[in-house]
N, C-alpha and C positions, 0 to 999 in steps of 0.2 A: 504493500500500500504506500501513496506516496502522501507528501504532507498534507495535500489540501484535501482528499480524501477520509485521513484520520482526523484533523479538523472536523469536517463533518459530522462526522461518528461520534466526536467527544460532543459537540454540541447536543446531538441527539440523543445521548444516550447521559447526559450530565444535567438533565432537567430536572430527576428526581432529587438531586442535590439542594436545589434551590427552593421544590416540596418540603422536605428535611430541615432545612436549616428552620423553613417559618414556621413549621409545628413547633421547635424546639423552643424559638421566641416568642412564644402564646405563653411560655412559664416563665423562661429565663430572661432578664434582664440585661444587654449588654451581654458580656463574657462574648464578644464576638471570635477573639483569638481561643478560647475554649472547644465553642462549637465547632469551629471552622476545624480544630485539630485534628477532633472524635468524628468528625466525617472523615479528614485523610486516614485515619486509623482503618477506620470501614474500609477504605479503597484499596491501601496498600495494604492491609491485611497482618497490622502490628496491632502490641500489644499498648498500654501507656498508662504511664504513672503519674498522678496530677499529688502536688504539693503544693497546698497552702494550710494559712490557720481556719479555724474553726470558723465554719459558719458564711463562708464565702459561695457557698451552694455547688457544691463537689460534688456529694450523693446524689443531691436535686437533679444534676445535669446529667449523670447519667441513667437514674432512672427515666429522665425524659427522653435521653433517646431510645432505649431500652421499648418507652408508649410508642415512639414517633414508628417503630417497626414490628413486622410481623414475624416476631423470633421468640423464644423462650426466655425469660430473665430471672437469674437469680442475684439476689444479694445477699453474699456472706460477712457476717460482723466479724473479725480474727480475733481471738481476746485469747489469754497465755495459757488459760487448759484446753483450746482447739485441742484435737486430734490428728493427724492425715485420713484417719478412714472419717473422718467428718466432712471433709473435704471430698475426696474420691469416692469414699464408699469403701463395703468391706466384705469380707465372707461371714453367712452366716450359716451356721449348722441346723438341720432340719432332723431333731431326732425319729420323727415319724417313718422318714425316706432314709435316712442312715446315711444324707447327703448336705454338700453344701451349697446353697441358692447364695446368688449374686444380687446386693444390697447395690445400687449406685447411689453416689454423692451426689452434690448439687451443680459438681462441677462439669455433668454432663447435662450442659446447658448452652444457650446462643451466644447470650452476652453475661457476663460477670461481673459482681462489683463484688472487688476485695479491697471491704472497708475495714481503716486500719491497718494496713497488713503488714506492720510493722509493731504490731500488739503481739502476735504469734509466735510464737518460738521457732529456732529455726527447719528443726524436721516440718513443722506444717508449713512454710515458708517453700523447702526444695521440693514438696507435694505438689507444689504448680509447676513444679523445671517441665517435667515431660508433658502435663499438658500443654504448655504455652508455646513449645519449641517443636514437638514432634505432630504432637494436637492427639493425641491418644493417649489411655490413661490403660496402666498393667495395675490389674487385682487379681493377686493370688497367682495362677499360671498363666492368663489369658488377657492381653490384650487387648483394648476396646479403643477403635477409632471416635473421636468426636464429630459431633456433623457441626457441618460449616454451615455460616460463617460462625467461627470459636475466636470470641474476643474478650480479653480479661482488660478493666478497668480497672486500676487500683489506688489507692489514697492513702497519703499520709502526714502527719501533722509534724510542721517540723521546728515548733517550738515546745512542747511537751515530750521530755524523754524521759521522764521518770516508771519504769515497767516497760523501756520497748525493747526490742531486739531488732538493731539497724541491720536492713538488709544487705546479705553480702553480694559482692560486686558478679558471680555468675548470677546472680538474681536480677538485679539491675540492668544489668546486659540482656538481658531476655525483653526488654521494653524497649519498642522503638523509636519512641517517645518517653523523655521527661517534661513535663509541663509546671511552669511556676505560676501560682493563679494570686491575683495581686485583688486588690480592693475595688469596690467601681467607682467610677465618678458620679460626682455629687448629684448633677439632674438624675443618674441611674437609682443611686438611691433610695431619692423620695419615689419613683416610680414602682421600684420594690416596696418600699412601704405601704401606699398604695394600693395593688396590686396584691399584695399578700397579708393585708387587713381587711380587705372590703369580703362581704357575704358571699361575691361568685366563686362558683368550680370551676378551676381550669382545668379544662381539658385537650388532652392532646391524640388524635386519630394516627392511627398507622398508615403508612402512607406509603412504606417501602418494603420489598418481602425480599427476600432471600435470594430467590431467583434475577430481582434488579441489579442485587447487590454481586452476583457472580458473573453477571453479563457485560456491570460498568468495571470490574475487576480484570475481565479479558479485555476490555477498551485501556484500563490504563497501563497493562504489559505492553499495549500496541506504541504505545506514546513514543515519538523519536525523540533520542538523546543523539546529539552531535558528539564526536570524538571531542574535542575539543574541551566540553561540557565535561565526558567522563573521565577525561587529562585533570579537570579542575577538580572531580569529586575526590580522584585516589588524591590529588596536590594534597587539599585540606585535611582530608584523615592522616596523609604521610604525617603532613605538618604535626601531627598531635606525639607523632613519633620520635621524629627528628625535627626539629626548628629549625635547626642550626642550616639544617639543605637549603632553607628558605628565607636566613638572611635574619634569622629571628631568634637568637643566641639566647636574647636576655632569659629565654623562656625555657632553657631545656633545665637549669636547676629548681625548677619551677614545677615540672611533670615528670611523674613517677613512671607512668604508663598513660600511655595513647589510647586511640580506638583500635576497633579488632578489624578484622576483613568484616565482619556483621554490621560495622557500623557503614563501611562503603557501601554494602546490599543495603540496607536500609536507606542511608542518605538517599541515594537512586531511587528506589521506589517511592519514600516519601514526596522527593520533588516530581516524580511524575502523576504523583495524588492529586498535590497541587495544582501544576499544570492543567490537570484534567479539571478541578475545581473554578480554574479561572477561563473553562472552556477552550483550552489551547491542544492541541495538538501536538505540541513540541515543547522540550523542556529548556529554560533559559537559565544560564548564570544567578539571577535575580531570584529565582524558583530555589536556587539550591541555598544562596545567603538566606532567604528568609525564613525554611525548613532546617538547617543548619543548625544553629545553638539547639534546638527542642531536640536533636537527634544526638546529638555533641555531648550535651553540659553533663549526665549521668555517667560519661566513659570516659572524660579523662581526668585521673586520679591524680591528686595535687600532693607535693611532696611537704614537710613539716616545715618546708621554707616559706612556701606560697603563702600556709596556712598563718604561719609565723606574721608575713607581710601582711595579712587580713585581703589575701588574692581568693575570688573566687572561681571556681570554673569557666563561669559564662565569661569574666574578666578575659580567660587565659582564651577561650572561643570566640573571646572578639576580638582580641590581637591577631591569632591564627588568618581569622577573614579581613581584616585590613591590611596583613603580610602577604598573602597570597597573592600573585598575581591572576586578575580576574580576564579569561579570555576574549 
């Protein structure tokens, strides 16, 4: 297919997007860089991890998209006596049959919300490795595929540490997305106020099923990346690597560890979410800086210097994209 052809395609097939988005703000208020993310999440087919404090409407958001489609939702609380077989499910014995029937968890589900999930200890924590990376979950001898679309949302508060257990970094790397979720502005506010004192139900319709979602999923694999473009993706993950290749010295006693090749597949995909999001056909430089830090800020580990300097990731992920040469 050539460009103006998949042009085409993204137009026609990115309409339910813009359905999508207005269900979701029939509830939510603003958080346009929220929603807009949890739809690229739906597209390129990641997981994502939303951090902010209490009460910024995290859960809200995604059980609204959760209403806005016709999938199955579950929402699990994580708190430190979780289980794994709480999670996945478990064997259970049938003394009648002298046999053991298969219990499933809840994580044989569409969409996910693991609230908290940095309340949990870490065995219930690596309970989501296999589903979120291979999308199947093993109980007992047997293997069980998840149905698609399999998308875990997860949250976590990141000024309250007292009882958590921070997630370690192959956990973190499984989301291909970190989201920092910040305050609204003032008029958004009083319109939540609003809006979430007065007598009406808000309701939100489904709007999108499954099958949409598999069809705009094969339209965004279509999406062209220029050589050029995927010269700039490996650049900026190298850069997380090595700085120094890129002229950006100050930075290498600064990071511990870079991104992984997951986070290039990822970058990639993400920006052709995007792409597909802004009804493009083709993915631009601009696509990949703007999807950048949300894909970045969780995978490069900052060493006790940076920390020392009061450096944060996104700091060190905006130097990387002001160093890089943009093609």
């Amino acid at each position: 297919m050539d460009i103006k052809e998949i042009n085409e395609l993204v137009k026609k097939e990115s309409v339910f997007t813009a359905q999508l988005m207005s269900e979701m703000g029939k509830v939510i208020v603003g958080q346009q860089y929220l929603l807009e993310r949890m739809v690229i999440s739906i597209l390129a087919n990641g997981h994502i991890l939303l951090e902010g404090v209490p009460g910024l409407a995290k859960t809200l958001a995604v059980k609204t998209l959760a209403s806005a489609m016709k999938t199955r939702f579950q929402r699990i609380q994580f708190t430190p006596d979780l289980l794994p077989a709480d999670l996945v499910g478990t064997l259970i014995y049938n003394p009648a049959s002298s046999s053991f029937t298969v219990k499933k968890g809840p994580v044989f589900s569409n969409i996910i919300l693991a609230d908290e999930i940095n309340r949990a200890p870490a065995k219930v924590q690596s309970a989501l490795l296999e589903a979120m990376q291979e999308r199947q979950v093993t109980i007992g001898e047997t293997t069980y595929p998840l149905e698609e679309p399999f998308l875990v949302l997860a949250t976590q508060n990141p000024i309250e540490q007292e009882g958590t257990y921070p997630l370690p970094e192959a956990q973190v790397d499984r989301f291909m997305m970190k989201l920092k979720i910040t305050y609204p502005k003032r008029d958004e506010e009083k319109l939540i106020l609003e809006r979430m004192t007065s007598d009406d139900t808000l309701k939100v319709s489904p709007v999108v099923g499954p099958e949409d979602i598999k069809r705009a999923r094969h339209t965004v694999a279509k999406i062209y990346t220029d050589d050029k473009v995927k010269n700039y993706i490996v650049d900026i993950v190298f850069a997380t690597r090595e700085p120094a290749t890129f002229g950006l010295e100050n930075l290498k006693p600064l990071i511990a560890y870079g991104g992984s090749p997951r986070a290039t597949i990822y970058l990639a995909q993400a920006a052709k979410a995007y792409a597909f999001l802004q009804g493009r056909g083709y993915v631009t430089p601009e696509d990949v800086k703007t999807i950048g830090p949300d894909v970045l800020r969780h995978r490069v580990i900052l060493t006790y210097e940076a920390e020392a300097e009061d450096m944060t990731s996104d700091d060190i992920v905006k130097q990387i994209f002001d160093g890089v040469p943009v093609p």
